[in-house]
C-alpha positions as CSV (number, residue, x, y, z in Angstrom):
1,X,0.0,0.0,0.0
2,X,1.6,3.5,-0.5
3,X,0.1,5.4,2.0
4,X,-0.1,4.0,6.0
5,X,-1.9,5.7,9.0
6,X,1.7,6.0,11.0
7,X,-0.4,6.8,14.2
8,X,-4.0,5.9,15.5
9,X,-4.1,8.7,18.8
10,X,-5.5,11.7,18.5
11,X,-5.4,14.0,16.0
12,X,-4.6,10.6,13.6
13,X,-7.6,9.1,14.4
14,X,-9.5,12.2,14.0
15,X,-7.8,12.8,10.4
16,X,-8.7,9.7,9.6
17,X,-12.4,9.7,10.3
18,X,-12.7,13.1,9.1
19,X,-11.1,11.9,6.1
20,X,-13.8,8.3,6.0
21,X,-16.8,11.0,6.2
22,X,-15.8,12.8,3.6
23,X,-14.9,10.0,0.9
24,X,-18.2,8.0,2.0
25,X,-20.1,11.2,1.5
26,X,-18.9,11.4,-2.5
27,X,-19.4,7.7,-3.0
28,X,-15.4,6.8,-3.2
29,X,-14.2,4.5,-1.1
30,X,-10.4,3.9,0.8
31,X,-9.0,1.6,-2.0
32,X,-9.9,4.3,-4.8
33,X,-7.0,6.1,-3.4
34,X,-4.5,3.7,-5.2
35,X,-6.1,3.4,-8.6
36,X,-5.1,6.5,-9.9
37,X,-2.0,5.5,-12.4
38,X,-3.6,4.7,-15.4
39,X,-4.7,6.8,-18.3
40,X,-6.8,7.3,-21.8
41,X,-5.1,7.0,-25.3
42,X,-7.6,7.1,-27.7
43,X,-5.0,6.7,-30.7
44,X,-1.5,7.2,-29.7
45,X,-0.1,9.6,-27.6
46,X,-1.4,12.2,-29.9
47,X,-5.0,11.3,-28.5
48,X,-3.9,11.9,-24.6
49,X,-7.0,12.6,-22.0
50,X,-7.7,12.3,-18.6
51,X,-11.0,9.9,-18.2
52,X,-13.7,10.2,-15.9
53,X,-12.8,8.8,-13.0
54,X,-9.3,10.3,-12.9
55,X,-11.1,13.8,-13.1
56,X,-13.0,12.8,-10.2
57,X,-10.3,11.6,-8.1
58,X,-8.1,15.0,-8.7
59,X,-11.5,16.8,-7.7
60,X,-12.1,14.8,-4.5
61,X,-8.8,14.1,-3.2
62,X,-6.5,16.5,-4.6
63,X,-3.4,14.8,-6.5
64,X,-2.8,12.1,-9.6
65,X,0.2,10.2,-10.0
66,X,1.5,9.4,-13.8
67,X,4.2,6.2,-13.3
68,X,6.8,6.1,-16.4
69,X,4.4,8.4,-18.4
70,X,7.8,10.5,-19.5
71,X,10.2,7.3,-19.6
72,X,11.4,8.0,-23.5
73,X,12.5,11.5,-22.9
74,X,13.9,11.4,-19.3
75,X,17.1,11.2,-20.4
76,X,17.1,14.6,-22.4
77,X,15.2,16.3,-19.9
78,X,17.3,15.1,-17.3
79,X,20.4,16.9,-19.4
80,X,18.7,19.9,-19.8
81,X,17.9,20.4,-16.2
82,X,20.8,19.3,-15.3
83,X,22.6,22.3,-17.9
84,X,19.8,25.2,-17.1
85,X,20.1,24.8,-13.1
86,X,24.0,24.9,-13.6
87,X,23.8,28.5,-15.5
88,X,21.8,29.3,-12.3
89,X,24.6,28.4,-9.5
90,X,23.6,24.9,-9.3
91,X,27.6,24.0,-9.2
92,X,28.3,26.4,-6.0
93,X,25.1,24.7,-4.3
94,X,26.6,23.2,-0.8
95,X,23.3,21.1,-0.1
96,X,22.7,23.5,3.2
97,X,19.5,25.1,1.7
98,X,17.1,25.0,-0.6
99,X,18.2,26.5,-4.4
100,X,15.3,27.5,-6.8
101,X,15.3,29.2,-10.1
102,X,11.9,30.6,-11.1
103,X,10.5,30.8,-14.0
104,X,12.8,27.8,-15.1
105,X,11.5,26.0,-18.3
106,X,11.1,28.9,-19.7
107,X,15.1,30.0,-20.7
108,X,16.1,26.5,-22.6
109,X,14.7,24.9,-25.5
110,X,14.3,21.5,-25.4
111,X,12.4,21.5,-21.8
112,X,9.6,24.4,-23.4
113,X,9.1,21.2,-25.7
114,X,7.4,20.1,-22.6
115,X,4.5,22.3,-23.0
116,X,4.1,21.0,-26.4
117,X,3.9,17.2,-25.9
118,X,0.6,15.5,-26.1
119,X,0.7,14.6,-22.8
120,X,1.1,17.5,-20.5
121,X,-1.1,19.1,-23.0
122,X,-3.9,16.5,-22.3
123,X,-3.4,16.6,-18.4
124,X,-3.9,20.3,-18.5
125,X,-6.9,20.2,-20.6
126,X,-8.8,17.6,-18.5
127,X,-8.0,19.2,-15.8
128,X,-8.4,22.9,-16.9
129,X,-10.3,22.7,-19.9
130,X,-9.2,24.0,-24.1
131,X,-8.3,27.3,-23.0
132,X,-5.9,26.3,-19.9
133,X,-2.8,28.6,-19.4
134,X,0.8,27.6,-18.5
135,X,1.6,29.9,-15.8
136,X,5.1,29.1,-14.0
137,X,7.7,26.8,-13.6
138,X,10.8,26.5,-10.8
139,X,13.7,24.1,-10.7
140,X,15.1,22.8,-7.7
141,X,17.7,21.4,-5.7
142,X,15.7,20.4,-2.5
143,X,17.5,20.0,0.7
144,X,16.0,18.4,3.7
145,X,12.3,18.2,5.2
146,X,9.8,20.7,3.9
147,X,6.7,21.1,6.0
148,X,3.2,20.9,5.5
149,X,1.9,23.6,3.3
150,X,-0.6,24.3,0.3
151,X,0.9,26.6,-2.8
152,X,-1.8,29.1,-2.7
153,X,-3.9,31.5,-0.4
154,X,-6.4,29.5,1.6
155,X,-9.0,30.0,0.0
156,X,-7.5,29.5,-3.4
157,X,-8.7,32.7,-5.2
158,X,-8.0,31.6,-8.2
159,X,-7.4,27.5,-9.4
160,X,-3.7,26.2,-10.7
161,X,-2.5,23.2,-11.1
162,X,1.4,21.9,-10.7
163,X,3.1,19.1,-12.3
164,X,6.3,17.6,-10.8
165,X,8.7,15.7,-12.0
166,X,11.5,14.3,-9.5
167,X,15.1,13.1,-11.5
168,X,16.0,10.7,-8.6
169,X,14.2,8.2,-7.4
170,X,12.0,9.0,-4.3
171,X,10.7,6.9,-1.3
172,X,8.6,7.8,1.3
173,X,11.7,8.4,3.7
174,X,14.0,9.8,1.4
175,X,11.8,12.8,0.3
176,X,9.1,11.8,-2.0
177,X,6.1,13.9,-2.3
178,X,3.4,13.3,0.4
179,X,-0.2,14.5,0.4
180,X,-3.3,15.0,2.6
181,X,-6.1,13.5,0.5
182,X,-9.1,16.2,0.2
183,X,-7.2,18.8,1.5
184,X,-7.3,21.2,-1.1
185,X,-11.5,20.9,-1.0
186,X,-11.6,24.4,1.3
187,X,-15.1,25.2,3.1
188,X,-15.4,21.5,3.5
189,X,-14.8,20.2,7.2
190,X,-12.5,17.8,7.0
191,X,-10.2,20.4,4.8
192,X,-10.9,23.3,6.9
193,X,-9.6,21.1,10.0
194,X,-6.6,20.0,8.2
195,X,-5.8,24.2,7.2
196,X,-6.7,25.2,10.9
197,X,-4.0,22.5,12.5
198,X,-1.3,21.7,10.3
199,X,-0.8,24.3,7.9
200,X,3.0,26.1,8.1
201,X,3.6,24.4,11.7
202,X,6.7,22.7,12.5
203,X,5.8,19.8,14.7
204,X,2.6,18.4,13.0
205,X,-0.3,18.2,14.9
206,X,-2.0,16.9,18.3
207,X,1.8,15.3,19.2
208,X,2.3,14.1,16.0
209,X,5.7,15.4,14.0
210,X,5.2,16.5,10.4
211,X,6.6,13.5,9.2
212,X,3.7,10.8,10.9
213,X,0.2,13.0,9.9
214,X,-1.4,10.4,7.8
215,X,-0.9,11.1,4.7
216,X,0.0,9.5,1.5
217,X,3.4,9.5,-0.2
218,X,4.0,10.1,-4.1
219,X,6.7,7.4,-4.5
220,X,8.2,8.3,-7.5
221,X,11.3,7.7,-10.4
222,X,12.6,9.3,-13.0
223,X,9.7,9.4,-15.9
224,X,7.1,9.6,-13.6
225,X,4.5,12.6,-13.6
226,X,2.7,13.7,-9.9
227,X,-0.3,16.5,-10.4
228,X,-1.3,18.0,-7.5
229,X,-4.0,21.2,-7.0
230,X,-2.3,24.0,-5.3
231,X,-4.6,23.5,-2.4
232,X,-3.5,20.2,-1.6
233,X,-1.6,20.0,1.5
234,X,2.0,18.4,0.8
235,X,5.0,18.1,2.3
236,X,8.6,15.8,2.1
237,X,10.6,14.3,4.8
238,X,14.1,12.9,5.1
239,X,15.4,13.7,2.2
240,X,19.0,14.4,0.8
241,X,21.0,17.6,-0.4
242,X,20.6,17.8,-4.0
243,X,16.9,16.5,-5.0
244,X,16.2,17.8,-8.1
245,X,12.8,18.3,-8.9
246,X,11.3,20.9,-11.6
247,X,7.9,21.9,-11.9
248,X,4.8,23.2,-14.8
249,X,2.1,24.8,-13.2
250,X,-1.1,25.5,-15.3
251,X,-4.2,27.6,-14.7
252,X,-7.4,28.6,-16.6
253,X,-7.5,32.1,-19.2
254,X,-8.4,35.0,-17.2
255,X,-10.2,37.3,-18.9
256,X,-11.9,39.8,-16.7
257,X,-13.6,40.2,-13.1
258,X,-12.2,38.9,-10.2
259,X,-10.1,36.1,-11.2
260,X,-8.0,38.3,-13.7
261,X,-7.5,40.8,-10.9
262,X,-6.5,38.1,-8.6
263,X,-3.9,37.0,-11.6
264,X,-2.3,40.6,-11.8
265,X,-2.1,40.4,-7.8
266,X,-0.4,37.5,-8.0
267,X,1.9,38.9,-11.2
268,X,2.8,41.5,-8.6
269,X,3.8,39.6,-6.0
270,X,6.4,37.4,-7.9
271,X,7.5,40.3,-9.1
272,X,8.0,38.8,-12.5
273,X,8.4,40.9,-16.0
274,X,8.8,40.0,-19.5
275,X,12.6,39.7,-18.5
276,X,12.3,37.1,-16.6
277,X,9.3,35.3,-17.8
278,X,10.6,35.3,-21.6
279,X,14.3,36.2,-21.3
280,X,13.3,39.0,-24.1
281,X,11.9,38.7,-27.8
282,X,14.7,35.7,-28.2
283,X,14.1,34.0,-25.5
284,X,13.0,30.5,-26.1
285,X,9.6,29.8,-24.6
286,X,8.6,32.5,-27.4
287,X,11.1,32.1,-29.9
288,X,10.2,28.3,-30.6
289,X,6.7,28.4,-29.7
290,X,4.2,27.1,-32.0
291,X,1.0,28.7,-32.8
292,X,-0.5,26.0,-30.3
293,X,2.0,27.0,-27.4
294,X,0.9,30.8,-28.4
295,X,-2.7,30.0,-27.4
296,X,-1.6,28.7,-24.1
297,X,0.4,31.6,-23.4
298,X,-2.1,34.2,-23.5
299,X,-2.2,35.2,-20.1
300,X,1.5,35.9,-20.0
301,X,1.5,37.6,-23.0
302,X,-1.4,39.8,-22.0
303,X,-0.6,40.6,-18.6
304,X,3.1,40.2,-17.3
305,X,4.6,43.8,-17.6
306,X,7.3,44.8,-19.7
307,X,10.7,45.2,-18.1
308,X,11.8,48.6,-18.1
């Protein structure tokens, strides 16, 4: 089984019936949980889609995990992270804290190819619909334990998406991605409990340390695909100095009302201009982009200010 209750005192046990209600309630039972690996080719890759019951398990509990589904280019993409996160100091990194370069994908060619293979494209459309929007992207060396968190305001004010993908192999001990099933589901109970207890805190909850809330971990290797809504409440324990890890994150076209203005907010809170989002007119994520890429990248183009 991938995921173990470490604990059955306290707050555990009240996780886990929390957890019970709220699976019951949607008509999705405790083995569900596991059956989330497999996916829809119609004809080929070319044909990629989520299917039904894949949509509903990233609804109710938060997460979906792709084994091998990037096996045949690993290889390259392993190169290219490997030669992007060196241009950004990845050779003076000690392993004594975290190093991340955001955005990332964006400034080298071959891993912008990303947002152009059948499969992310078909992940982010299930998930987000035709007119889905790459947003963001950060590489990583990972160092150590990082605590229970969501990647968003609580409430989310406006929905993304991120796909991870690890380059080393990841256990349960040794840093692989774990997460709170349903926790991203704000306004709900067993969510709300979950934000109110755990959220940012160093030493878990009711007694329990970060690393025994029940939870399930992402075991993962190098091909493998985890999707997670920013919600979600994740976290990663015991692991080394130098886990590299990169990340896509997708969300919807914003177009006017609220959720564009929470999209500028958000703009202006990374800071980010056309500098660093497209490296200028030559920069690669534009340079190479087909007109499919363009119609993903409307949001950037529309709203990340120009450098001045």
């Amino acid at each position: 089984m991938v995921g173990r209750i470490e604990r059955w005192t306290g707050a555990g046990r009240l996780l886990f019936c929390l957890w019970r209600r709220h699976t019951r309630h949607r008509g999705i039972g405790a083995r569900g949980i596991l059956n989330h690996s497999g996916y829809k080719r119609l004809s080929g890759v070319s044909m990629f889609q989520l299917d039904a019951h894949q949509k509903e398990f990233m609804d109710t509990f938060g997460y979906l995990h792709f084994p091998g589904l990037l096996d045949d280019r690993i290889d390259e993409i392993t190169e290219a992270f490997d030669g992007l996160l060196k241009k950004n100091g990845g050779d003076d990194h000690e392993g004594l804290e975290r190093l991340a370069v955001a955005p990332f994908i964006n400034h080298d060619p071959y891993l912008c190819t990303l947002l152009d293979d059948p499969r992310i494209q078909g992940i982010a459309a299930g998930l987000l619909g035709e007119r889905y929007q790459y947003w963001n992207s950060d590489g990583n060396f990972y160092v150590g334990d990082t605590r229970w968190h969501s990647d968003t305001q609580w409430p989310e004010p406006i929905r993304f998406y991120k796909m991870a993908i690890y380059l080393d192999p990841m256990t349960r001990d040794t840093g692989a991605l774990r997460v709170i099933p349903g926790s991203h589901r704000f306004g709900e109970e067993y969510a709300e409990t979950i934000h109110e207890h755990l959220s940012g805190k160093r030493d878990g909850w009711g007694g329990l340390h970060g690393s025994e809330v029940p939870a399930i971990a992402v075991e993962t290797r190098p091909g493998d695909l985890a999707v997670f809504n920013h919600s979600t409440k994740h976290s990663a324990w015991g692991g080394g100095k130098k886990r590299r890890m990169f990340t896509l994150v997708y969300t919807g076209l914003h177009t006017d009302g609220r959720d564009l203005e929470a999209f500028r907010k958000i703009i202006r809170q990374h800071g980010y201009t056309t500098r660093e989002v497209f490296g200028g007119e030559e920069g690669p994520l534009l340079s190479t982009a087909t007109p499919e890429r363009l119609r993903h990248l409307q949001n950037l183009i529309s709203y990340i200010p120009k450098a001045a």
